[in-house]
C-alpha positions in Angstrom: 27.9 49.1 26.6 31.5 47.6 26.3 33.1 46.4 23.0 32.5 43.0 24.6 28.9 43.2 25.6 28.4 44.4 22.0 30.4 42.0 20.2 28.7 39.0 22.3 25.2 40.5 21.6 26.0 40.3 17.6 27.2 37.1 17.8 24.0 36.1 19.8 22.2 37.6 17.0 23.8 36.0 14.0 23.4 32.5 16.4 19.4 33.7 16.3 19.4 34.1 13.0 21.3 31.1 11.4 18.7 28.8 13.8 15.7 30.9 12.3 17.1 29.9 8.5 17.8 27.0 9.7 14.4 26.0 10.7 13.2 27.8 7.4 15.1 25.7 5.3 14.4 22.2 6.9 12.2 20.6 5.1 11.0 18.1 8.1 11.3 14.4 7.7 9.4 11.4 6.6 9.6 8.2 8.4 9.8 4.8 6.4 9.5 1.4 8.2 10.2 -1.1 5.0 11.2 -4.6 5.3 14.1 -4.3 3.9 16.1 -7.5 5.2 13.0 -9.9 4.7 11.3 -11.6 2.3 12.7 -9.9 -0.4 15.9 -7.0 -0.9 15.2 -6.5 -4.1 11.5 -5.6 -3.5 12.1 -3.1 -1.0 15.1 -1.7 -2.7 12.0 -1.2 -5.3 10.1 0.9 -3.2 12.5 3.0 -2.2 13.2 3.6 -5.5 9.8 4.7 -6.1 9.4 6.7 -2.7 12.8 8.3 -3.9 11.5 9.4 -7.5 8.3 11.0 -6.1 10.5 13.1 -3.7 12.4 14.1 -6.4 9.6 15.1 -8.8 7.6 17.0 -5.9 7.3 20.7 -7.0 7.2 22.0 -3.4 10.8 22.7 -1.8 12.3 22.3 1.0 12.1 18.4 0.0 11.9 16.3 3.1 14.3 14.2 4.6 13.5 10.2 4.4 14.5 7.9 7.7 14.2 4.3 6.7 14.1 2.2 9.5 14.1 -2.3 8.6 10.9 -4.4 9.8 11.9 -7.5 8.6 8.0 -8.1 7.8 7.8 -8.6 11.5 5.1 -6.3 14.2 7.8 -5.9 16.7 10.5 -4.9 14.8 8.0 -2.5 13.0 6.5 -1.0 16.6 10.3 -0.6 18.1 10.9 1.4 14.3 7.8 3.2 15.4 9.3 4.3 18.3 12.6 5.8 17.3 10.7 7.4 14.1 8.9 8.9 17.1 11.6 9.8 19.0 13.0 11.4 15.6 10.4 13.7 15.4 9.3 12.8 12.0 6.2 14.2 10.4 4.5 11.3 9.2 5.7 7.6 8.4 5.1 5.2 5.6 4.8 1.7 6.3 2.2 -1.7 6.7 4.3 -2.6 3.4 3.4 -6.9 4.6 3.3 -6.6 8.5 0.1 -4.8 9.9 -0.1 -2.9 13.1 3.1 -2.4 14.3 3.1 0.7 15.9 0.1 2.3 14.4 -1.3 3.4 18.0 1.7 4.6 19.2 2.0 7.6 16.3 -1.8 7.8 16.8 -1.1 8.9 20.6 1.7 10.7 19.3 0.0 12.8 16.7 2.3 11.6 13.6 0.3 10.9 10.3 0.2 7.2 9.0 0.3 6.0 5.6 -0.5 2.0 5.5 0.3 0.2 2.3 -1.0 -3.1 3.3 -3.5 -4.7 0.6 -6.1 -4.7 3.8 -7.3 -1.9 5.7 -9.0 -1.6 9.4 -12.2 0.0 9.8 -12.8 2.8 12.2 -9.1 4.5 11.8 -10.5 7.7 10.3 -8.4 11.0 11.1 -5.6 8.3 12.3 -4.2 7.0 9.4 -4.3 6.6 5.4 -4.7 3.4 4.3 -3.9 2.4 0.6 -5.6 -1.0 0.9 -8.7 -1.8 -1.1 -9.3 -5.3 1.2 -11.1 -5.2 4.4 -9.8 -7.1 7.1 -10.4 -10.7 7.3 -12.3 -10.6 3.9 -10.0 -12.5 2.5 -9.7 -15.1 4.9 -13.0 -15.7 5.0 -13.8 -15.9 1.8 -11.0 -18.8 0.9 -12.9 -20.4 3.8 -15.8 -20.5 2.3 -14.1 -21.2 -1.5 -12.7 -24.3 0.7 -15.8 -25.4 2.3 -18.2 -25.4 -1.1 -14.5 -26.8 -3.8 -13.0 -28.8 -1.7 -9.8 -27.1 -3.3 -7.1 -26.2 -1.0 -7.2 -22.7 -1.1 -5.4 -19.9 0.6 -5.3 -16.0 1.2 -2.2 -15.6 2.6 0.7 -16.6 0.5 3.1 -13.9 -0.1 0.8 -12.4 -3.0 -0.8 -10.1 -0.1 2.7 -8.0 0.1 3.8 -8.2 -3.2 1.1 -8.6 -5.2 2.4 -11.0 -7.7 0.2 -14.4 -7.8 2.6 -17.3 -7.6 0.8 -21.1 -6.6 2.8 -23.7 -5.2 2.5 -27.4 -5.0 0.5 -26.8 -1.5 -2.6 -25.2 -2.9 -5.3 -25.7 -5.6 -5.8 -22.3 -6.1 -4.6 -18.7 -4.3 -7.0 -15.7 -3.8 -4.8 -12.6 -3.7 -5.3 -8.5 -3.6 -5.1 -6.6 -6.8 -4.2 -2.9 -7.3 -6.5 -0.6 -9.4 -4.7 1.9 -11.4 -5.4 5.2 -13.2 -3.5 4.1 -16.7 -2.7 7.3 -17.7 -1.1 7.7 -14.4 0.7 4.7 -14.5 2.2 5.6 -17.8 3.6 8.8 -17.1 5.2 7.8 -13.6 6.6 4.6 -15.5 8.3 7.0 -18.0 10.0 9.4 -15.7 10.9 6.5 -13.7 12.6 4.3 -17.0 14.4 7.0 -17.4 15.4 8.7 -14.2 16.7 5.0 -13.1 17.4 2.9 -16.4 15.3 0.3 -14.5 11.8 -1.0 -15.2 8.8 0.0 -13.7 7.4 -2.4 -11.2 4.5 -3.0 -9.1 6.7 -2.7 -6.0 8.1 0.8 -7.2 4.2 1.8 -8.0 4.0 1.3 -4.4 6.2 3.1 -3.1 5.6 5.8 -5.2 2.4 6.1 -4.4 3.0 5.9 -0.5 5.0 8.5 -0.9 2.5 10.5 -2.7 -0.2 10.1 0.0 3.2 11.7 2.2 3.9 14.0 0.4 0.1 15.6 0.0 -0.4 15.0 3.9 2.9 17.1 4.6 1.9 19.8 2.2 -1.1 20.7 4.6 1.2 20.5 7.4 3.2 23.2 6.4 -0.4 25.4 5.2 -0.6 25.1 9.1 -3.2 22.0 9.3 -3.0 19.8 12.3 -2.7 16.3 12.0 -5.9 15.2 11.9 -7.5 17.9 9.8 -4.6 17.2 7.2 -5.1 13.2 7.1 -8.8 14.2 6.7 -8.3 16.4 4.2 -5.2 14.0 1.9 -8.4 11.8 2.4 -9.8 13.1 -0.8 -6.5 12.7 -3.6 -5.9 10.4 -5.7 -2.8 8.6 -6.6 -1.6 6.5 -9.7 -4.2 4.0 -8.0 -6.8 5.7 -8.5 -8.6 7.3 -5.5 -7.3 6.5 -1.8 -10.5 3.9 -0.6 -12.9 5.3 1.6 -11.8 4.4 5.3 -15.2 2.5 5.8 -16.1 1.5 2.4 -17.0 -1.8 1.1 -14.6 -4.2 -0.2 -15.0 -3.0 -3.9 -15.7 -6.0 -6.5 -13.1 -6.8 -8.2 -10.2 -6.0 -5.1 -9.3 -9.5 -5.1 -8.5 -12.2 -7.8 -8.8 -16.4 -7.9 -5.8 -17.7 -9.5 -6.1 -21.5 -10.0 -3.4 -23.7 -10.2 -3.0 -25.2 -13.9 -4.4 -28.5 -13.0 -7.2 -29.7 -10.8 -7.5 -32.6 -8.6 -10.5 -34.7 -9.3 -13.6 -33.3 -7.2 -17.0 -34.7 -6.9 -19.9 -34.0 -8.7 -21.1 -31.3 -6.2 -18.1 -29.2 -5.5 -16.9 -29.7 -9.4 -20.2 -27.3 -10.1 -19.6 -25.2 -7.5 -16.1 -24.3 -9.4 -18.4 -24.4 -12.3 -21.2 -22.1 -11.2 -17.9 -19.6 -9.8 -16.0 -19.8 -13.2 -19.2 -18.7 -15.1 -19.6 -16.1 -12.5 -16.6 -14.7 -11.8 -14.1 -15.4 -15.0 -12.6 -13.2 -16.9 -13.4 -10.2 -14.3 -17.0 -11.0 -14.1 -17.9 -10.6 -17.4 -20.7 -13.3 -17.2 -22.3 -12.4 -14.0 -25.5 -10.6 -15.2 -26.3 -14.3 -16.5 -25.3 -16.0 -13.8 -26.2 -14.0 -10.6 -25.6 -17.1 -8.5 -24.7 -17.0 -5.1 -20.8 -15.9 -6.1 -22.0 -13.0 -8.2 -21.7 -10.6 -5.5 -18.5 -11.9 -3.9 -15.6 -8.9 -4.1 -13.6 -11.3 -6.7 -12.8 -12.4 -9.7 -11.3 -15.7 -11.5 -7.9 -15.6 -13.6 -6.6 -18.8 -15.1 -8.6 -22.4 -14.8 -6.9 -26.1 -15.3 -9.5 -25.5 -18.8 -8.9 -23.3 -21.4 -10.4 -20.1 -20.3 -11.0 -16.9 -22.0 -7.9 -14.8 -19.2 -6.0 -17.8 -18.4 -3.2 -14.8 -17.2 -3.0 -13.7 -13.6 -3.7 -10.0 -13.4 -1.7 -7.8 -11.2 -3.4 -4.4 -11.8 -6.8 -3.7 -13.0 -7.1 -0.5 -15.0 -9.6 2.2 -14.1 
């Protein structure tokens, strides 16, 4: 064998080898789609922040490597993101932050992991996704419907408390049912305290998010690399908890106290039937439910609970988490 043939044969080698630690090292990559230009900057910047600190706080190494891509809040922004996150080759991707669908069959098809932070989930999405989201579909909808039919308040479920989870009424509406997150306190305070003082910054709901997104990620990749396929690994992240508590069962009721009444501080003047039917729901709902073994009326069982009345009432505060 020549010098040549020799030399070229090393080099080859070395080539080999640097791809082979190459591969070793790469930690893969986690896809984000997070509407970072719409409604709100400083929201999302939030979430990254939070996707960011549970990255760096993850014990395993290589760390993976995060690809945001901007939704805007909008489906087709989000389902072309899907696309190039596919086309990237990422190993699972975070998103559903306020839009919902957007792509969700398309990494289904392609065998990617999804993690959907939307305050709803879908039924029947088993082994295809991991859904964050305590609300069933619709429930909500159909439930101010029937708050609108039996008040006569104007009252709405889709004001922008269903992505951010704040409760906020304006002059439009009488009251606003929104989602509210559960939370494992202890949890919450330790993730709050690294975060304080990783980032100077307070801890928000919107970082909570995103940490916890990331967390679902994070435990899903972890089976990846113990050699799980997809589906057995979204199966199996099925069963961890985050600092919300555990992730809701795919096909699991709408649990009781998932969503929240917020009434606006004053009441327009309502006839005698629909003024005891906000009546019969205060007594039965208020302060988290507190009087519904005495009043098992036809609310009792409804998957909500009132904050805040135009009378002095006993949590007259909208709630944004609700400890566990």
């Amino acid at each position: 064998m020549t010098e040549f043939k020799r030399a070229a044969l090393f080099s080859l080698g070395l080539l080999a080898m640097a791809s082979s630690m190459s591969a070793q090292a790469s930690g893969g990559s986690i896809g984000v789609i997070l509407p970072e230009s719409w409604p709100s900057k400083a929201q999302a910047e939030e979430i990254r922040n939070g996707m960011q600190l549970a990255l760096k706080t993850w014990p395993s190494q290589p760390v993976p490597t995060l690809i945001v891509k901007d939704s805007g809040c909008d489906p087709k922004k989000a389902e072309a993101a899907t696309k190039a996150l596919i086309e990237a080759r990422v190993d699972v991707v975070l998103g559903n932050w306020c839009e919902i669908g957007g792509g969700a069959e398309l990494l289904k098809n392609a065998g990617i992991g999804f993690v959907s932070s939307n305050a709803e989930r879908v039924k029947g999405l088993e082994g295809s996704q991991l859904q964050l989201g305590r609300v069933e579909l619709y429930a909500g909808e159909k439930l101010a419907a029937k708050l609108r039919s039996e008040t006569g308040l104007r009252v709405s479920a889709r004001t922008s408390c269903w992505m951010d989870f704040e409760p906020s009424i304006s002059d439009k509406y009488d009251a606003v049912l929104c989602p509210v997150l559960a939370i494992d306190k202890a949890r919450w305070d330790q993730v709050a305290a690294t975060y304080s003082a990783g980032f100077l910054k307070p801890f928000t709901v919107s970082v909570a998010r995103g940490y916890a997104a990331m967390e679902v990620a994070l435990s899903y990749v972890r089976r990846l690399r113990g050699g799980a396929k997809s589906g057995a690994a979204l199966k199996d992240t099925q069963s961890i908890s985050t600092l919300f508590g555990p992730l809701p069962a795919p096909d699991g009721a709408t649990p009781a106290e998932a969503m929240q009444l917020v009434f606006a501080a004053k009441l327009p003047k309502l006839a005698p039937k629909q003024a005891a039917a906000v009546d019969e729901i205060v007594k039965s709902k208020g302060c988290g439910g507190k009087a519904a073994g005495a009043h098992s009326g036809p609310w009792a069982e409804q998957p909500f609970v009132v904050r805040g009345t135009g009378a002095a009432a006993d949590c007259a505060a909208p709630i944004v988490t609700a400890q566990r």
